[in-house]
C-alpha positions as CSV (number, residue, x, y, z in Angstrom):
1,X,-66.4,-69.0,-16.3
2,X,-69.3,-68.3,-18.5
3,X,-71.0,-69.3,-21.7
4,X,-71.5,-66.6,-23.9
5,X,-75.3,-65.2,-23.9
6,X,-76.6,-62.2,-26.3
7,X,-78.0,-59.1,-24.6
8,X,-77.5,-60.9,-21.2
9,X,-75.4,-58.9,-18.5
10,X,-72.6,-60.4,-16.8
11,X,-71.7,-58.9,-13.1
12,X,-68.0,-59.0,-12.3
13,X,-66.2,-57.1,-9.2
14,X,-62.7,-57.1,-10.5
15,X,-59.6,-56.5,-8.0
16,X,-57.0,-54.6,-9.8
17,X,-53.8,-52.9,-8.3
18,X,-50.1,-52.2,-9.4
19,X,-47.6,-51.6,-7.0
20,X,-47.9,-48.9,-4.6
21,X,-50.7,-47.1,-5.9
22,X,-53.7,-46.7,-3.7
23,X,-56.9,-49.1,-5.0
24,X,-58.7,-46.3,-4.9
25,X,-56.6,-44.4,-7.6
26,X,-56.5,-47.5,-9.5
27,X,-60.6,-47.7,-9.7
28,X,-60.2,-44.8,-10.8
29,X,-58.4,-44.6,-13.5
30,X,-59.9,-48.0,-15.0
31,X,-63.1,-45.9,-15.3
32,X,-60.8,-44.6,-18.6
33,X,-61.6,-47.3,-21.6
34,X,-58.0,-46.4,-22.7
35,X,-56.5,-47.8,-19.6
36,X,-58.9,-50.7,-19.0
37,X,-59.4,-52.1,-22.4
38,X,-56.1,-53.2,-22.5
39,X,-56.5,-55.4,-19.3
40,X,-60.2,-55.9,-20.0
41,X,-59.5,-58.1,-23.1
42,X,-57.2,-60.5,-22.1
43,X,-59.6,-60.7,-19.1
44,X,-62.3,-61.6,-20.6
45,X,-60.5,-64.9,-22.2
46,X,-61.0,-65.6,-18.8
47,X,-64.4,-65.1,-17.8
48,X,-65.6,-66.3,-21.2
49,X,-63.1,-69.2,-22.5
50,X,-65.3,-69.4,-25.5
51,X,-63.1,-66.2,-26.2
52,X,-59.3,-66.0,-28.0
53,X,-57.6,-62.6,-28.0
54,X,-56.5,-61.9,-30.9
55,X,-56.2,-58.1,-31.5
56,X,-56.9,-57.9,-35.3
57,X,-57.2,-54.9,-36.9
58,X,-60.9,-54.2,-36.7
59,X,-61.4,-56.7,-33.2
60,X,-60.1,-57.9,-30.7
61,X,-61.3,-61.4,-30.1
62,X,-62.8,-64.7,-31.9
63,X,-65.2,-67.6,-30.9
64,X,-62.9,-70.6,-30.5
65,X,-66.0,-72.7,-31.7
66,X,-67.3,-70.4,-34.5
67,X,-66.3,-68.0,-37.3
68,X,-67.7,-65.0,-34.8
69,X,-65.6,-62.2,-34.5
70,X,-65.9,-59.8,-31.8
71,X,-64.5,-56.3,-30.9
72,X,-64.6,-55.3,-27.0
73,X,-65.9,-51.3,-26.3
74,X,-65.9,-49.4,-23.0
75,X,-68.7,-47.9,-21.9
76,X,-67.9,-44.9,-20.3
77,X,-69.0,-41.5,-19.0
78,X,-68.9,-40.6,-22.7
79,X,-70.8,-43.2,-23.3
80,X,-69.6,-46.4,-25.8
81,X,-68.8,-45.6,-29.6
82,X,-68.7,-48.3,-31.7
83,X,-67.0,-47.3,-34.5
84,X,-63.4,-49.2,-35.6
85,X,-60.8,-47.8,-33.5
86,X,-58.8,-46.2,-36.5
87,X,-61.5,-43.7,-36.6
88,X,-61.5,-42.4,-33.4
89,X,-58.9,-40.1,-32.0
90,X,-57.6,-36.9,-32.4
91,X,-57.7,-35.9,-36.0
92,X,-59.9,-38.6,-36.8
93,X,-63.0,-38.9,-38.4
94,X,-66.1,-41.4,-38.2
95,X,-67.4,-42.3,-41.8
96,X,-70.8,-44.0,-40.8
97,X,-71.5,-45.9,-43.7
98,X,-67.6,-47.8,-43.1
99,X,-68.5,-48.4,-39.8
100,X,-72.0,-49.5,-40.1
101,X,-70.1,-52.2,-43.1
102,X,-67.8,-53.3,-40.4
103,X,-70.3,-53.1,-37.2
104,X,-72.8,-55.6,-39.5
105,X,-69.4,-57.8,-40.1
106,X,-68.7,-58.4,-36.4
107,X,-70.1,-58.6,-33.4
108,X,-69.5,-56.7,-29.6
109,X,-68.8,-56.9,-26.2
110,X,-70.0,-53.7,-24.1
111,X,-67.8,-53.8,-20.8
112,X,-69.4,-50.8,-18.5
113,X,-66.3,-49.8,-16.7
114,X,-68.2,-46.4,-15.3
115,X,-68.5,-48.0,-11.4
116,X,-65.5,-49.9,-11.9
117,X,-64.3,-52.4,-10.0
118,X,-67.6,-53.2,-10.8
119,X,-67.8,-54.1,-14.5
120,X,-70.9,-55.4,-16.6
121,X,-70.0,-57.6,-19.5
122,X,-73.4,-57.9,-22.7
123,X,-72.3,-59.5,-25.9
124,X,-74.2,-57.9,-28.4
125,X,-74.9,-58.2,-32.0
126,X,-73.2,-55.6,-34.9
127,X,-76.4,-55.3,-36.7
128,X,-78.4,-54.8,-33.9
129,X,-76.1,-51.9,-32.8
130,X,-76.9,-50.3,-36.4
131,X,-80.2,-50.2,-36.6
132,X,-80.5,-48.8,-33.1
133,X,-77.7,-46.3,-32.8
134,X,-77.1,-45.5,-36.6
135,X,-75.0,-42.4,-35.1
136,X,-72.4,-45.3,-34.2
137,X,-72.9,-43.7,-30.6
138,X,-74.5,-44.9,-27.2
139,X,-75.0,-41.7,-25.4
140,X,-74.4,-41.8,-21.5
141,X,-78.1,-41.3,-21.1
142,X,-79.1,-44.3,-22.9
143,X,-77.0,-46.3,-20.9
144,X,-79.9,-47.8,-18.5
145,X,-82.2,-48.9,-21.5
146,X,-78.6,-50.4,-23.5
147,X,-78.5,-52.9,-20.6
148,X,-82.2,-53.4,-19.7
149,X,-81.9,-51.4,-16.4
């Protein structure tokens, strides 16, 4: 269990299996952010219990001890978007200025998923994301320098 740190990264090696399936499949398809968000945040409760899951519409968690609202993102070989949820998707359509609004509202928890089972946790803050990805995008290449590699 962990206290929650900004720009800090938290190492995790998580062991994940269902059923029958090989682990290696598994790994595999945890490396998705649709697959492994779902088990990421009620996970993450865990490793942080400052954390409640709450799944509102626009995040996914609050700080038990504060008004601090958080949303979890993947970060993927895609890389991590940041915008709400309800604007990405098939069909969908980012409106930056909306999701700078809500990005400056909340705060968010970068879970790199791409070496899964290994998974890095940094809490970061909304406004910070903003000002340095205005395109509400972390490309893939900037993925060494969003985590102080």
């Amino acid at each position: 269990m962990h206290k929650i740190e900004y720009n800090k990264n938290y190492d995790f090696v998580v062991n994940a299996s269902f059923a029958d399936i090989d682990t290696d499949v598994i790994n595999v398809m945890f490396q998705d952010g649709r697959i492994a968000s779902h088990f990421l945040e009620r996970q993450l409760e865990k490793w942080f219990p400052e954390l409640q899951f709450v799944n509102g519409k626009g995040f996914d968690h609050k700080n038990k001890n504060s008004d601090v609202l958080y949303d979890a993102k993947c970060f993927t070989r895609s890389g991590l978007s940041y915008a709400p949820s309800v604007m990405l998707g098939a069909g969908r359509k980012i409106v930056k200025e909306d999701a700078h609004s809500h990005a400056n509202s909340i705060d968010y928890i970068a879970c790199d998923i791409i070496n899964f089972p290994s998974v890095r946790i940094r809490f970061v803050y909304g406004a910070d994301m903003v000002k340095l990805y205005p395109s509400t995008r972390v490309p893939f290449n900037a993925r060494k320098k969003f985590f102080g590699d």
